[in-house]
C-alpha positions as CSV (number, residue, x, y, z in Angstrom):
1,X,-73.5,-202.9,-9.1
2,X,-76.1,-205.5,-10.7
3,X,-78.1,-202.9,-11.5
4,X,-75.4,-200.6,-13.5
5,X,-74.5,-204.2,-15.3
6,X,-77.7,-205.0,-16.5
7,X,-77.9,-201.2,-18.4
8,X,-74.1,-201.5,-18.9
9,X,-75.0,-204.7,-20.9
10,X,-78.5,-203.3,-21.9
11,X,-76.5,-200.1,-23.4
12,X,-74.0,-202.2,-24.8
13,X,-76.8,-204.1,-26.3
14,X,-77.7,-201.0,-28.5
15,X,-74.9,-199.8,-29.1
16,X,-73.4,-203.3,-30.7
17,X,-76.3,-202.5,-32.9
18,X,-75.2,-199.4,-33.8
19,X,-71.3,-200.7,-34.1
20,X,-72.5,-203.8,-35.8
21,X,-75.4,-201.8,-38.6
22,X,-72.7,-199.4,-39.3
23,X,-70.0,-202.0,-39.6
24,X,-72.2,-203.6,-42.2
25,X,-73.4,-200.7,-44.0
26,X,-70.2,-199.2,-44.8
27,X,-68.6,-202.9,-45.8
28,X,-72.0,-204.1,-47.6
29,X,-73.4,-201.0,-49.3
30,X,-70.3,-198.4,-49.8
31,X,-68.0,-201.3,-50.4
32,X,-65.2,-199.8,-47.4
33,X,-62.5,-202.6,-46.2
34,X,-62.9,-204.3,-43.4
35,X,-60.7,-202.0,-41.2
36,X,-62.2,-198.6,-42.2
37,X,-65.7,-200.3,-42.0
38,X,-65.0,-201.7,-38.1
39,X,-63.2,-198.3,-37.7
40,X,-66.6,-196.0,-38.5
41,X,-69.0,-198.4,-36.8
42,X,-66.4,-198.7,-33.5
43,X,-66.7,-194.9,-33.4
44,X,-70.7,-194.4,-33.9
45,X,-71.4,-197.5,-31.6
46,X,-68.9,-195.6,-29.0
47,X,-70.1,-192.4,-28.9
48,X,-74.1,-194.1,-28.2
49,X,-72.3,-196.1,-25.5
50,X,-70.6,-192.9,-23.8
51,X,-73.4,-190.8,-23.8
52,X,-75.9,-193.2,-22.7
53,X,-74.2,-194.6,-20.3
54,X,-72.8,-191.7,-18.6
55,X,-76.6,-190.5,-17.8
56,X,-78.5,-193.7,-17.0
57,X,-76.1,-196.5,-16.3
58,X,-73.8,-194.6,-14.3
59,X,-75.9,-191.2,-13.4
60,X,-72.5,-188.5,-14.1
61,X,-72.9,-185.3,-14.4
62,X,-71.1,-183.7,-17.9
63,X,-67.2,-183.7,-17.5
64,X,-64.9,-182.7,-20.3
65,X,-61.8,-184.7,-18.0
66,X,-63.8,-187.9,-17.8
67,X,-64.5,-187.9,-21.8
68,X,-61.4,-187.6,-22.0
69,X,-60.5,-190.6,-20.5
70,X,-63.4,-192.8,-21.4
71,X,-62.5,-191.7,-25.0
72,X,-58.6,-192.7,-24.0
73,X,-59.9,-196.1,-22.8
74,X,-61.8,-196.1,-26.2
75,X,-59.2,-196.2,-28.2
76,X,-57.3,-198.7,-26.3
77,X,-60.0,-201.5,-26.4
78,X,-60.5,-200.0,-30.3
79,X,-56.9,-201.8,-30.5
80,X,-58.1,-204.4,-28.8
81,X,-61.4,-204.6,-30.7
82,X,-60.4,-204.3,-34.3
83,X,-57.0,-206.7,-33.6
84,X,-59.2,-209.3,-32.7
85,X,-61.9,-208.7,-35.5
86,X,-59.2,-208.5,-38.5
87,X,-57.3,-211.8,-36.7
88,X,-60.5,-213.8,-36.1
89,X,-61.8,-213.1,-40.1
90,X,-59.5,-215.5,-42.0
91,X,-59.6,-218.1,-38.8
92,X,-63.4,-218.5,-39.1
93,X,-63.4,-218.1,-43.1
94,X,-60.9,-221.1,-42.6
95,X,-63.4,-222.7,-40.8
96,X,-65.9,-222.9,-44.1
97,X,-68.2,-220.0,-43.0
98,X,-69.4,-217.3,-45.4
99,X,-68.5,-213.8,-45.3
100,X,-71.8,-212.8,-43.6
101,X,-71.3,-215.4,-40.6
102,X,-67.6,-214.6,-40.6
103,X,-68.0,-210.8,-40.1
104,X,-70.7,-211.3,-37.7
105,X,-68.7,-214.2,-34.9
106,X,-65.8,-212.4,-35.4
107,X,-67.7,-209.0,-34.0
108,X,-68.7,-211.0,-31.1
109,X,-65.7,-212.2,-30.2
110,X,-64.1,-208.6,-30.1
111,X,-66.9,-207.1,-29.1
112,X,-67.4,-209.5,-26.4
113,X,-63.9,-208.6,-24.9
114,X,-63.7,-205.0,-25.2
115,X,-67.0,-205.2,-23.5
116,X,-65.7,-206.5,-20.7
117,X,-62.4,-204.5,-20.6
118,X,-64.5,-201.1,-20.9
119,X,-67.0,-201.9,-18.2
120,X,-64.5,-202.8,-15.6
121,X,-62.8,-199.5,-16.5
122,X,-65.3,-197.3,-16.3
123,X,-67.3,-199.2,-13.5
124,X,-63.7,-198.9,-10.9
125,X,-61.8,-196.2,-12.1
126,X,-63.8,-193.5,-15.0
127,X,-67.0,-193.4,-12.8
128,X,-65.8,-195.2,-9.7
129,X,-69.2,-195.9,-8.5
């Protein structure tokens, strides 16, 4: 198990990046709202996740079923995920931080928990390993 949590959280790692570069692009450069923005970066930074960590964190074979359900948990923690990203914006603007510092706590907070929810999911009942 430690050594599926360290590339769980190694994977997640890079694929925050992705979730997180995207996020920014689409709000910073192409000017999308927050939702849409955290919507297209959730989906790039989940597809990474899936397909890495099906091969090296979690060593499964191809299997249309358990996409499907990984992509099932997906969207559920995606709830999760943006909820807490769109609540936590005007809570830490409130707190005097700028729009750059804001966008980037509140992704840690929500991607901090749907972190957590997706690895216990996939870990016990997706790849049951």
């Amino acid at each position: 198990m430690n050594n599926q949590l360290v590339r769980f959280i190694l994977v997640g790692g890079f694929s925050a990046i992705v979730d997180f570069g995207s996020t920014s692009l689409f709000t910073w450069v192409f000017g999308f709202s927050d939702a849409t923005a955290k919507t297209l970066g959730f989906i790039l930074g989940t597809l990474t996740a899936y397909l890495i960590n099906r091969r090296w964190t979690f060593k499964a074979e191809p299997s249309v079923t358990r996409f499907v359900i990984t992509m099932v948990t997906y969207a559920l923690t995606y709830a999760v995920q943006v909820g807490l990203y769109l609540v936590s914006i005007p809570w830490l603007a409130d707190m005097g931080l700028d729009g750059f510092w804001v966008r980037l706590f509140s992704f840690v907070i929500a991607q901090g928990t749907a972190t957590v929810l997706n690895f216990l999911i996939q870990k016990f009942l997706i790849f049951r390993t």
